[in-house]
GUDRENLO-714551 format. One record per residue (C-alpha): x, y, z. Coordinates in steps of 0.001 Angstrom, whole numbers, plus 500000, padded with zeros to 6 digits. Layout:
XYZ;...
//
This chain:
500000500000500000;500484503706499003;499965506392501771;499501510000500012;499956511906502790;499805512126506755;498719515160508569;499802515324512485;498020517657514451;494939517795512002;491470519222513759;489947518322510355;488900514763510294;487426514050513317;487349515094517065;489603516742518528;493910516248517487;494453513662515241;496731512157513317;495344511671509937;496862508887507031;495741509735503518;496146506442501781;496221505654497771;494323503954495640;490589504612495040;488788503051492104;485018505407493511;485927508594490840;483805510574492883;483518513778490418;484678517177492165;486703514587494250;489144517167497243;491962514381496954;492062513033493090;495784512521493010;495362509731495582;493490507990493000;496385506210491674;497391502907493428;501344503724492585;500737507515493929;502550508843497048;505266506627498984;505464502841500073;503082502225503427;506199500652505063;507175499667508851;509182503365509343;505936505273508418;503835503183510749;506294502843513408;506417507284512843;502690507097512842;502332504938515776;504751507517518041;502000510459516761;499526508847518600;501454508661521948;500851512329523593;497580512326525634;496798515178523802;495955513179520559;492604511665520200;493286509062517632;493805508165513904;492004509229510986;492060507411507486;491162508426504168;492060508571500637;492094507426498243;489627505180499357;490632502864502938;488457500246501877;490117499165498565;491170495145499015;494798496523498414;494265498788501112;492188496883503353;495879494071503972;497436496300505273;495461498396507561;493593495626509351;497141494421510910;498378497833511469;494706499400512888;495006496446515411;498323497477516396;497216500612517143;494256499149519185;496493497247521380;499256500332521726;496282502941521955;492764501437523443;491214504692524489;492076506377520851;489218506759518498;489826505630515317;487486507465512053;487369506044508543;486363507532506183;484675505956503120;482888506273499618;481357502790500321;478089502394502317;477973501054505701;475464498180504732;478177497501501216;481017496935503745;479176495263506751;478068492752504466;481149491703503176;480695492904499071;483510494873498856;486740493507499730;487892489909501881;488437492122505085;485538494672504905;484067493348508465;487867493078509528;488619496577509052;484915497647510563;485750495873513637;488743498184514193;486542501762513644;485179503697516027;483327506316513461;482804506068509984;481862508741507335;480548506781504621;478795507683501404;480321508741498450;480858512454497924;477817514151495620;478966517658494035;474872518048494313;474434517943497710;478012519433498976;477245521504501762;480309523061503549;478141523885506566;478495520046507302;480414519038510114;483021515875508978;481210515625505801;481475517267502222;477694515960501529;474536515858502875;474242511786501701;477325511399503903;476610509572507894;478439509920510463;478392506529512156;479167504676515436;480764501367514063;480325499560517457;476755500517518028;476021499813514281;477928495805514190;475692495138517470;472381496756516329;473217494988512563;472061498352511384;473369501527510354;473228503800513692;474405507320513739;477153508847515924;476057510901518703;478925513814518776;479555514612522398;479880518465521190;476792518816519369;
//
């Protein structure tokens, strides 16, 4: 795996300070797409065991809430290898971070297994996920951790108990 980018410190992507990985590789094409570039598979720099171990020792300070991914697209099978091994790391290091994901895929796509061989893998490791794909027709930048207004907010826990898609209940709204 590719990562695009990672943004330390980022107030962006989730609650509070986060450190947020940008992987690559998204085969969605959502059009008006913020992150395009991270399309391509072969786009940024190798995912390797320096940039985890760099991204692990981000998450240390008590002043970081957790880890943020996004694209590209986190739920791509080529994705989804290495980030189950490497999310669980960081649940074992880190149990009281949060850990977002964000997603063009639907909850109910990934939940039920149709879009990759770790789909409930991955899931099991969220906290929140933003899923949806991104539609220029309902963009609404008054959103808060969404581009669109087809976009949820969800509380992956809650939602693999219920077996249904439950929203997340922001402790600042």
């Amino acid at each position: 795996m590719n990562y695009a980018t990672i943004k330390y410190c980022d107030i962006a992507n989730g609650t509070g300070v986060r450190t947020s990985l940008f992987v690559s590789g998204c085969r969605r094409h959502c059009p008006e797409c913020f992150n395009a570039v991270a399309w391509d598979f072969g786009y940024g720099l190798p995912f390797d065991k320096a940039v985890r171990n760099e991204i692990l020792g981000s998450l240390a300070p008590d002043y970081i809430d957790g880890l943020s991914l996004l694209g590209g697209e986190p739920f791509e099978p080529e994705n989804q290898r290495a980030l189950v091994p490497f999310l669980h790391e960081v649940r074992v290091l880190y149990p009281h971070k949060t850990i977002w994901c964000y997603t063009g895929y639907l909850y109910e796509e990934l939940a039920a297994g149709r879009v990759g061989p770790l789909d409930r893998e991955l899931l099991h490791e969220l906290d929140v996920l933003v899923d949806g794909p991104f539609l220029l027709e309902q963009k609404d930048i008054r959103l808060r951790f969404r581009g669109s207004a087809n976009q949820r907010i969800l509380d992956v826990p809650r939602s693999l108990a219920a077996g249904e898609a439950l929203w997340w209940d922001s402790p600042q709204d």
